[in-house]
C-alpha positions in Angstrom: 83.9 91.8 131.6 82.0 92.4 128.5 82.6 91.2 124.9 85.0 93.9 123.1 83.6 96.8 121.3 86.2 98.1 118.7 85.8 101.9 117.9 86.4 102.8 114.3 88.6 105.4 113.2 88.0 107.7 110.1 91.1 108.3 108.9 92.1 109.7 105.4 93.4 106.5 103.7 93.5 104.8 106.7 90.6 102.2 108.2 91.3 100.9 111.7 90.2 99.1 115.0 91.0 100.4 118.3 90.3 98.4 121.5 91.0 99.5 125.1 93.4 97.5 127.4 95.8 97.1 129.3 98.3 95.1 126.5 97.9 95.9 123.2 98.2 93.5 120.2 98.7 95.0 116.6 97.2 93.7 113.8 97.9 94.0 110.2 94.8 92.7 107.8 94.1 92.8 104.3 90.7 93.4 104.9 90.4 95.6 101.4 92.1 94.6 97.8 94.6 97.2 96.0 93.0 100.2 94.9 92.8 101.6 91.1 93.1 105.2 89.7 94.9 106.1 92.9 92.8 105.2 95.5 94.6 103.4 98.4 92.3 100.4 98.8 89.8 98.9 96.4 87.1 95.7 97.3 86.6 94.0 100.3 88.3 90.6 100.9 86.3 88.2 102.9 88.4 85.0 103.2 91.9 86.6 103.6 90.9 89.7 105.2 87.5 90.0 106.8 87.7 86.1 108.1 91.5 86.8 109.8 90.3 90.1 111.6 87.1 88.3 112.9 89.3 85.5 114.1 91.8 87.9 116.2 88.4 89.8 117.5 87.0 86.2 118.6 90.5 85.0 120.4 90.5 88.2 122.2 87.4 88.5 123.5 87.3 84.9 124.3 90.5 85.5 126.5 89.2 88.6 128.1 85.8 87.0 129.0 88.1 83.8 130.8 88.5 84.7 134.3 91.3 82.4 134.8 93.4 82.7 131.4 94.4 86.2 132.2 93.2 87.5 135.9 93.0 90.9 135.8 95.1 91.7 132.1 92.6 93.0 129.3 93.7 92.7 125.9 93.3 95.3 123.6 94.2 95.6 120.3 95.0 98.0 117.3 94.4 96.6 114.1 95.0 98.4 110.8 93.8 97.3 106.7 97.0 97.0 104.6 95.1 96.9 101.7 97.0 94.0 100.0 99.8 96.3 99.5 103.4 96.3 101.1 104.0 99.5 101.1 100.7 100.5 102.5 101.4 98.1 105.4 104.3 99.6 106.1 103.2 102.8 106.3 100.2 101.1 108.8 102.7 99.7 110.7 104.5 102.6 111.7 100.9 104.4 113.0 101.7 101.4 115.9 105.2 103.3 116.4 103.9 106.4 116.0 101.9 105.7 118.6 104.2 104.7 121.3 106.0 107.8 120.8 103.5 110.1 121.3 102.4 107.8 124.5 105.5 107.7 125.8 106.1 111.2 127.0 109.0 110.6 130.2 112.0 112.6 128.8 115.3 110.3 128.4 118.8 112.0 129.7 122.1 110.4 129.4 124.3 110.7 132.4 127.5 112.1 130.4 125.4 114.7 128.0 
């Protein structure tokens, strides 16, 4: 129940959604332009970024809120701002890595070493 609350994360150089569930869906968005005189992002982008990340937000809370689309699953989601830069999304990308590393914490042994 409940429509989706995302949290907002203040990291350096880093703006991001986080919302609890049980899946979660990553999402990368250019929600800000390319920044000048080294800053990582610049102006906001409406239509390709802002539109998009209110459109993911929507779908999941409309499939959370559905009783009979997924009984009992709650989608979350991480989303991430590229800001229109490649290498900046990559760098956003691997936060969702990152992440499943540090959740992951059962230690792995090989039978023969």
């Amino acid at each position: 129940g409940g429509a989706a609350k995302p949290k907002g994360q203040g990291y350096p150089h880093m703006n991001s959604i986080r919302i609890d569930g049980d899946i979660t869906l990553g999402g990368l968005f250019p929600v800000h332009g390319r920044g000048t005189e080294g800053k990582a992002c610049g102006e906001l982008k409406k239509e390709k970024g802002i539109h998009r990340l209110e459109a993911m937000l929507f779908a999941l809370d409309r499939i959370n809120n559905d009783p009979d689309l997924l009984p009992n699953i709650t989608l979350g989601a991480r989303i991430l701002d590229t800001c229109s830069r490649d290498t900046h999304a990559l760098e956003q990308s691997l936060t969702f890595v990152q992440a499943l590393i540090e959740k992951d914490s059962t230690e792995v042994r090989c039978v023969n070493g």
